[in-house]
C-alpha positions in Angstrom: 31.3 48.4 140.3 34.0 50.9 140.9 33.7 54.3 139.4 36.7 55.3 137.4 37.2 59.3 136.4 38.8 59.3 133.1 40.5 62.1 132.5 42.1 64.3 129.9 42.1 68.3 130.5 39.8 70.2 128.4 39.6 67.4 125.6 36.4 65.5 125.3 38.1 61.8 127.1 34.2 60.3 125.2 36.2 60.7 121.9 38.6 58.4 122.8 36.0 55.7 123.1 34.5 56.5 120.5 34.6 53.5 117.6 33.7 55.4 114.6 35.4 53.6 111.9 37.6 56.7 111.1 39.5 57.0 114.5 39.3 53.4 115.1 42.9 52.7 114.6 43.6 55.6 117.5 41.3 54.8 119.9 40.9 50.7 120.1 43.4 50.5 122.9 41.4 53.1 124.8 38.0 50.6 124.8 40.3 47.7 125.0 41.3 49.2 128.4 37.7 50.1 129.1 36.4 46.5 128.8 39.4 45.0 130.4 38.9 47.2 134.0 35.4 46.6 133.3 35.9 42.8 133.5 37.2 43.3 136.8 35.0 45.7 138.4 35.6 49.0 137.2 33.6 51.2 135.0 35.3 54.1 132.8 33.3 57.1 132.9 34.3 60.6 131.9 33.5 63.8 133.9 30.2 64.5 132.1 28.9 60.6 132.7 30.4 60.7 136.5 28.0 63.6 137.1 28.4 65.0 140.7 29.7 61.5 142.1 33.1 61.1 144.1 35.2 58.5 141.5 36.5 55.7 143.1 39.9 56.1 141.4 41.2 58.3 138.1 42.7 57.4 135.3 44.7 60.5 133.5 45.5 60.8 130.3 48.8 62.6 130.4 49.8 64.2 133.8 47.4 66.8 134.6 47.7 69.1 137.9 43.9 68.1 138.8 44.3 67.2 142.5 40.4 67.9 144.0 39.9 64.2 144.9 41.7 62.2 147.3 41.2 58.8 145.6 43.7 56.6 143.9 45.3 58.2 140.5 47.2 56.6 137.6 48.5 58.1 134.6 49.0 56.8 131.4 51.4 59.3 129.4 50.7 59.1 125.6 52.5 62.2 124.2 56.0 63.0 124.8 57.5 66.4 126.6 57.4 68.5 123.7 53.3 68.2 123.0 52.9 67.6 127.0 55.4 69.1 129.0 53.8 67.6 132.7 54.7 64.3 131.4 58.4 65.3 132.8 57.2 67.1 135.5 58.9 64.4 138.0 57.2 66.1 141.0 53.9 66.0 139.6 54.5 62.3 138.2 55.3 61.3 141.9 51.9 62.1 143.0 50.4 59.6 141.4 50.0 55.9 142.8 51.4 54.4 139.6 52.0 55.7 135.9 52.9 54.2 132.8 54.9 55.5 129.7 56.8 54.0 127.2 59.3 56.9 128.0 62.6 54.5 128.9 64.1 57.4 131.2 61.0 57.5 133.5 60.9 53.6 133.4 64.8 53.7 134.4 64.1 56.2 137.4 61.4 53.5 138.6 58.9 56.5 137.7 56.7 54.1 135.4 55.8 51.2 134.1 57.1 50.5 131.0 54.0 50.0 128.5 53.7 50.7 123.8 50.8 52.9 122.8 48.9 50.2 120.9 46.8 49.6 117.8 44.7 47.2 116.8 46.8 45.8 114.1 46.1 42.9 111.8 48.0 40.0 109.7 48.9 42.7 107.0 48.4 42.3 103.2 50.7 40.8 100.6 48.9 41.7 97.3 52.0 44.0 94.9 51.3 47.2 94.2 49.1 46.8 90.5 46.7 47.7 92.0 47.7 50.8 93.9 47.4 53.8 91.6 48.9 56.1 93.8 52.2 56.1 94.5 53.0 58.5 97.7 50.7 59.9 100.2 50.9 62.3 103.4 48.0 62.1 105.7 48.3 64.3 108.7 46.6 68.0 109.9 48.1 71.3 109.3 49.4 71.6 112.8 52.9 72.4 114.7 54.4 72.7 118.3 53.1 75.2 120.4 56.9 75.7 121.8 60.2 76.8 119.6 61.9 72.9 119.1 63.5 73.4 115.6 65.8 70.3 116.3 62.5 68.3 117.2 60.0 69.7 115.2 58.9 67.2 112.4 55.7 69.2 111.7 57.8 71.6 109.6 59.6 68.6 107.9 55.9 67.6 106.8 55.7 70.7 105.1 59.4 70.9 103.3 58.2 66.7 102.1 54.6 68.1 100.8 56.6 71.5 99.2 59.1 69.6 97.7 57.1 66.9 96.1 54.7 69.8 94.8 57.2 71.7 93.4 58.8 68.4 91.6 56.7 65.4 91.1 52.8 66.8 92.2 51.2 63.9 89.8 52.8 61.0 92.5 51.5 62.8 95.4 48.7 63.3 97.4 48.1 64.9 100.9 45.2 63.9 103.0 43.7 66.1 106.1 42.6 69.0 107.9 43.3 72.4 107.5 45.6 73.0 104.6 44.1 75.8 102.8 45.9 77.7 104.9 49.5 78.0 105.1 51.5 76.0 106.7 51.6 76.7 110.3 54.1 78.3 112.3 55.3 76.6 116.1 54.5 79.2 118.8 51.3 81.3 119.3 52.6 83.1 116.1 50.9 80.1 113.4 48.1 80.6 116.0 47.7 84.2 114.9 49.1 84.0 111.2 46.1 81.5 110.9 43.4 83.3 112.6 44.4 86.2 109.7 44.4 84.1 106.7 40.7 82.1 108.2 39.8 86.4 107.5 40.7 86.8 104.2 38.0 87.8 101.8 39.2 85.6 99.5 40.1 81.9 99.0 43.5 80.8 97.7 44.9 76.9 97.7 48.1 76.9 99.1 49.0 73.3 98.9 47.6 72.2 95.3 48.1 68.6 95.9 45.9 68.8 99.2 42.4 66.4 98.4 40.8 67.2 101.7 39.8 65.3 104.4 38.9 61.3 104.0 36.5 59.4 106.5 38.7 56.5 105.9 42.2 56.8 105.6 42.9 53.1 105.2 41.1 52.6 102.1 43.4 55.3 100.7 46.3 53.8 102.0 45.5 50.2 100.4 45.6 52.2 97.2 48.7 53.6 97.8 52.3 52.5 97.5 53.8 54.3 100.2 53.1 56.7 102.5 55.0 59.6 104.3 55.6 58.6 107.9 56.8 61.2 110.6 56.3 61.6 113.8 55.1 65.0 115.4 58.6 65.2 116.8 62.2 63.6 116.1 65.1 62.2 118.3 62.8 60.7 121.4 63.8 56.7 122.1 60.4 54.7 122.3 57.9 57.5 121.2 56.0 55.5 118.2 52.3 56.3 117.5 49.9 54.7 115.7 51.0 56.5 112.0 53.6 53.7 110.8 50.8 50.7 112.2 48.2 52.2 109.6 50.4 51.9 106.5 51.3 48.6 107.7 47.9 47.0 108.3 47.1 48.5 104.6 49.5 47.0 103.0 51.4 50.4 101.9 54.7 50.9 103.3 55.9 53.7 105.2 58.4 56.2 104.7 59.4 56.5 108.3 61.3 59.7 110.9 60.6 60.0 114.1 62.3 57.6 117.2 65.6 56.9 117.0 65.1 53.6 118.2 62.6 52.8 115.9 64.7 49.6 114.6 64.7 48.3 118.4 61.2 47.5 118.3 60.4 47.4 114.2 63.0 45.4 111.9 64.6 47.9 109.7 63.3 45.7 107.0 59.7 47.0 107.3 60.2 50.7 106.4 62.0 52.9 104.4 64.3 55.0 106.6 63.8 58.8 105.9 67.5 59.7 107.6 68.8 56.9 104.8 68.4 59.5 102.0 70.2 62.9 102.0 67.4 64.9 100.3 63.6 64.3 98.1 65.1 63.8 95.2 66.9 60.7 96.2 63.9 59.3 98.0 62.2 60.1 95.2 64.3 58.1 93.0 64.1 55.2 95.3 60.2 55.0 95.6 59.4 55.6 92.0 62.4 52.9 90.6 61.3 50.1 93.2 60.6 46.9 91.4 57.4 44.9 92.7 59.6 42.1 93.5 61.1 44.5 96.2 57.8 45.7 97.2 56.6 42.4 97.9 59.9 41.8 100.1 58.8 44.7 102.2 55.1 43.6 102.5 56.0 40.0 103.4 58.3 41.5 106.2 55.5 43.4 107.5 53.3 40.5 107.5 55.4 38.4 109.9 56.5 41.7 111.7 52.7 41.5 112.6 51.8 38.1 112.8 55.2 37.2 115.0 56.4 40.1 116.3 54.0 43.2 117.5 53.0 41.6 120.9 54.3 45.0 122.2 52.0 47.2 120.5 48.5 44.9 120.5 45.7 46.5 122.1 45.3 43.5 124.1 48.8 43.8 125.5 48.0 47.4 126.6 44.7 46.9 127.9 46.0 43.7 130.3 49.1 45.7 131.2 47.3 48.5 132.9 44.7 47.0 134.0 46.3 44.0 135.8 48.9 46.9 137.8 45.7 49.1 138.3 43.7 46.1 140.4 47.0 45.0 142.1 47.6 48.6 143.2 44.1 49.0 144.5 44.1 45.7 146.4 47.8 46.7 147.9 45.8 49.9 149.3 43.2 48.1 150.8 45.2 46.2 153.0 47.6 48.9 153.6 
């Protein structure tokens, strides 16, 4: 077997193969991957399971500037240049033998290889909403950019959503997650500091009142939910979809979506609800809380073919084969170079 380095900075790569049913949804195309190069020779390891052995190749997730090994490296670049700013680094991106982004302008610079971060998916569910007693939730930690991006920054459009609905309908909302009994946090190293404060406080105050804490199972709230608020940690990027709008689909509950511009390219339009559609909370609002069954039922039975007929991009499966298939070719193309 060939040893593989998988790496990912200073985060703990052994969490993304982890298949706690919490993080499940997140991390299923990372084993997928795992078993897949394993089927063909190749063994994932992390740093700490390598010991002091000399990989055979690397595997990065993201582009890192770790270049003490002169064996083959491939990248796989998750987040986009806002979160990670060396996925753009197009210097740094040519040192490696092959990456692969579902970043279109790197694909159309013959930089990468065009792949969806996946999820394991489902056949959805096509059950009404009777049963759902909840009728909007916001799952997502109480985090923000580390650079200034106001035109990009969804984190803070998280915020104004939970505010607003707080201030004006707090009985039909409920926000899931880590962190928010502190304030909402600031982009830069200031909402680093202003939180480090507030963690010092002698006292305890509740800044988000419609804040439950922190669920070990976010799908079984979301099959109890109608809807659910959908953004992306940034705006305005073509192709840059995570795994958020894929958990309120396999659950049943349908998505208030913001995030890609393109989203319609790879999802029908049909499937979500469209926050750039409504000019302000009060007319989504208005929309979620008058929505017959009979419409809800339209958007759950466009879901459920969405996912049954068209999410080969996005399956686990897809992503595992992808990678692995151009990691082996690579390897045997450098062998009998």
């Amino acid at each position: 077997m060939k040893k593989c380095l998988f790496y990912y900075g200073n985060n703990d790569v052994d969490d993304q193969l982890s298949n706690n049913p919490s993080k499940i949804n997140l991390h299923s195309q990372w084993i997928t991957l795992r078993q897949k190069l394993n089927d063909s020779g190749i063994i994932l390891l992390s740093q700490k399971n390598l010991g002091s052995e000399t990989p055979d190749l690397e595997i990065h997730l993201n582009a890192w500037k770790k270049r003490d090994t002169n064996c083959p490296k491939y990248s796989i670049l998750a987040d986009c240049k806002f979160i990670h700013p060396n996925n753009v680094n197009i210097n740094l991106l040519k040192t490696y033998n092959q990456i692969f982004s579902w970043d279109n302008s790197l694909i159309n610079l013959g930089l990468a290889t065009k792949i969806q971060m996946a999820h394991p998916l489902g056949s959805g569910v096509v059950d009404g909403f009777k049963d759902r007693n909840h009728l909007l939730v916001l799952f997502g930690s109480n985090r923000s950019l580390r650079g200034w991006y106001p035109k990009n920054n969804l984190y803070s459009e998280r915020v104004k959503t939970i505010k607003w609905f707080e201030a004006n309908a707090i009985s039909d909302f409920k926000l899931y997650g880590k962190k928010w009994n502190m304030s909402g946090r600031l982009p830069t190293r200031l909402g680093a500091f202003v939180h480090s404060v507030e963690k010092r406080l002698p006292f305890k105050y509740c800044p988000f009142p419609s804040w439950q804490g922190t669920v070990p199972d976010k799908q079984e709230i979301l099959k109890k939910s109608r809807f659910s608020i959908v953004y992306e940690n940034v705006k305005g990027i073509n192709g840059y979809i995570s795994e958020k709008i894929f958990d309120a689909f396999v659950a049943g509950n349908i998505p208030v979506y913001w995030g890609a511009n393109d989203i319609e390219k790879y999802i029908s339009a049909d499937c979500f609800i469209n926050r750039n559609n409504y000019k302000n909370h009060d007319d989504l609002y208005k929309y979620l809380k008058n929505m017959t069954e009979e419409r809800y039922l339209v958007y759950q039975n466009n879901i459920k073919n969405f996912l049954v007929n068209h999410s080969s991009d996005f399956t686990c499966e897809n992503f595992g084969n992808i990678i692995s298939s151009n990691i082996i070719k690579n390897l045997k193309k450098l062998e009998y170079a």
